[in-house]
Each structure stands twice: as C-alpha cells, then as structure tokens.
N, C-alpha and C positions, 0 to 999 in steps of 0.2 A: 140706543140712546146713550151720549155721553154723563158721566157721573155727574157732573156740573147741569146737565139739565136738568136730569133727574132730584140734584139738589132744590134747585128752583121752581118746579114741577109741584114736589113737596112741600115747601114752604107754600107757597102760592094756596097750597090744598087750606092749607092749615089756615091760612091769614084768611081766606074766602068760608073757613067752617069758624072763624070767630074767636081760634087759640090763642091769638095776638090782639087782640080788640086795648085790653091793657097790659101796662110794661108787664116783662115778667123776670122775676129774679132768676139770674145764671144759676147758681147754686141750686136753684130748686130743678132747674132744668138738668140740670145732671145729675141729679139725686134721682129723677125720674128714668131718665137714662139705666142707670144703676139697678133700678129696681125690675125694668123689663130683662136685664140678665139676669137677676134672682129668680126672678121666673121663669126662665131658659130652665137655669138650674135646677130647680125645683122639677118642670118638667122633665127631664132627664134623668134625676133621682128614681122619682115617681114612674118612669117609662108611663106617664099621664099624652091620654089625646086633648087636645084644644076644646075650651068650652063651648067658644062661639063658631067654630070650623073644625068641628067633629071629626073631617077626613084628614086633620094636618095631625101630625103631634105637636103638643104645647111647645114644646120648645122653640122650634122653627118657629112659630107664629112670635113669639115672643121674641127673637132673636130678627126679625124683622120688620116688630115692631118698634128695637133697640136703634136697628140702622134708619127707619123713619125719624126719630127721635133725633139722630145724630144730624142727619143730614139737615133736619128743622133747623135745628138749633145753629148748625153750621151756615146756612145760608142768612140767617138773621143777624147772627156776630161777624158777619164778612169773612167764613175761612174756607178756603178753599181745599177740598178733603181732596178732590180729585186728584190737584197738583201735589198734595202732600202723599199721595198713596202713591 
C-alpha cells in the first residue's frame, strides 16, 4: 500500500469513527501529535510495555499512534506527506 492511500485509509477511519463530526483546531491537532511523542519518550525512559497491547512496548505503539495522527491530520489540510518524504 502506497503512503497516500494509507493516508486516506486513515482519515476515512477517523471521519467514519466521528473524529471530524466538528471542525477541529490545527494547533490542537499537533499538540496531540506532540504529545503521542511524549509518550514515545516516556516509554523509552521507562523501558515501559504498552497498557492497552501488553505484547508491544509503549513506545512503538505511541509512535504509531503519532504517524496515525500525522497522516489524519495530513489528509484533511490537503498535504501530501508521501510526495514530501
């Protein structure tokens, strides 16, 4: 699967579970961003396993849950991560 689909893919998740129902502020949405790295971090400090996926360590899960966030947010503001990566 191309990046771009998978951006679309995500979004699509998101708009169908209700994340976008109302507008939502950019700044918040990368502060959200932001904060799923802290928790990267955090995990990685802590050499901590994930709460809700016991068999990951936190970090990955959080660091994937960063690029979910990204590619959300990216597909809604029209950028193209694919092209720019």
């Amino acid at each position: 699967m191309k990046l771009t689909e998978l951006q679309q893919q995500i979004h699509q998740q998101n708009v169908d579970a209700g994340w976008w129902d109302n507008p939502r502020e950019r700044g918040t949405l990368l502060c959200l961003i932001h904060s799923e790295i802290s928790e990267a971090m955090e995990g990685e400090r802590k050499n901590l396993m994930d709460d809700h996926l016991p068999h990951r360590p936190m970090a990955e899960v959080e660091l994937a849950d960063a690029v979910i966030r990204i590619l959300d947010y990216a597909e809604a503001f029209g950028y193209d991560i694919e092209s720019a990566i």
